[in-house]
N, C-alpha and C positions, 0 to 999 in steps of 0.2 A: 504494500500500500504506500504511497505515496502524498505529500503534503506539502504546497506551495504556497508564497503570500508572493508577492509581484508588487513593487513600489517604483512609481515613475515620477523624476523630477523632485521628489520629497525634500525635505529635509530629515537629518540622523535622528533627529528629535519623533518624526511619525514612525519611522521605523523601528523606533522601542515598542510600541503596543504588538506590532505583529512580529518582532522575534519573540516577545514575551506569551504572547500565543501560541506560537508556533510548537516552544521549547516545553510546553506544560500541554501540550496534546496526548492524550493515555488513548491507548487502544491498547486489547491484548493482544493483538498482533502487530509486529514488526513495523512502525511505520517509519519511513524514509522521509525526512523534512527539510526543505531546502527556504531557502531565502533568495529573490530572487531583485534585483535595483537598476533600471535604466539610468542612469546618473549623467547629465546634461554637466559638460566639462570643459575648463580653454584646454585647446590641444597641446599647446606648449605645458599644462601641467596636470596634465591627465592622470599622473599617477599617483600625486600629492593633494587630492581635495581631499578634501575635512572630513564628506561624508562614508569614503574607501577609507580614510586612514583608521576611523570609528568603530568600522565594521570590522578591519582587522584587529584590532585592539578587542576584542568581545571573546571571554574566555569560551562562550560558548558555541563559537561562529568556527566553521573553518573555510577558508578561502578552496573553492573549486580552481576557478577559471575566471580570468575579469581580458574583456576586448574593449578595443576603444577601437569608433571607425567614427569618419568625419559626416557631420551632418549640414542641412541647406536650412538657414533661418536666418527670418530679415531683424531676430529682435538685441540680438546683441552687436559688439562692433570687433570683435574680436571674431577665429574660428573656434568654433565649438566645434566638440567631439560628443557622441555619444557612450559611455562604458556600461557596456554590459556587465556583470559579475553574478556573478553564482557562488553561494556556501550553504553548504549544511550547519543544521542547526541539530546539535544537542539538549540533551532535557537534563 
């Protein structure tokens, strides 16, 4: 079984309610629980924002996979990047 929460553009601060969800989920079966964050980034520091550094920092988080690919938006003046990341969440 399987257990996802998906956060786009948040802040680290919304993303405490659904690891904390995530991490106190019981089933008696095995369940698999991911964490999952679109994270809107300048691409010169894609790998230093606040809300990837947060989530590594989280004893109960483990880093999967994190990409970064370049996105097309008229609202900032910089290039934004998109990061995907992926981590499991332990209970």
């Amino acid at each position: 079984m399987f257990a996802f929460e998906l956060k786009i553009r948040s802040t680290f601060h919304s993303y405490e309610k659904d690891i904390v969800k995530l991490s106190e989920t019981q089933n008696p079966k095995k369940v698999n629980k991911y964490f999952i964050a679109l994270i809107d980034t300048w691409c010169d520091n894609k790998n230093i924002d606040p809300r990837i550094l947060y989530l590594n920092k989280r004893e109960n988080l483990k880093l999967i996979d994190i990409k970064a690919f370049p996105t097309k938006q008229n609202r900032y003046n910089k290039d934004v990047c998109c990061s995907f990341g992926i981590w499991t969440v332990n209970s």
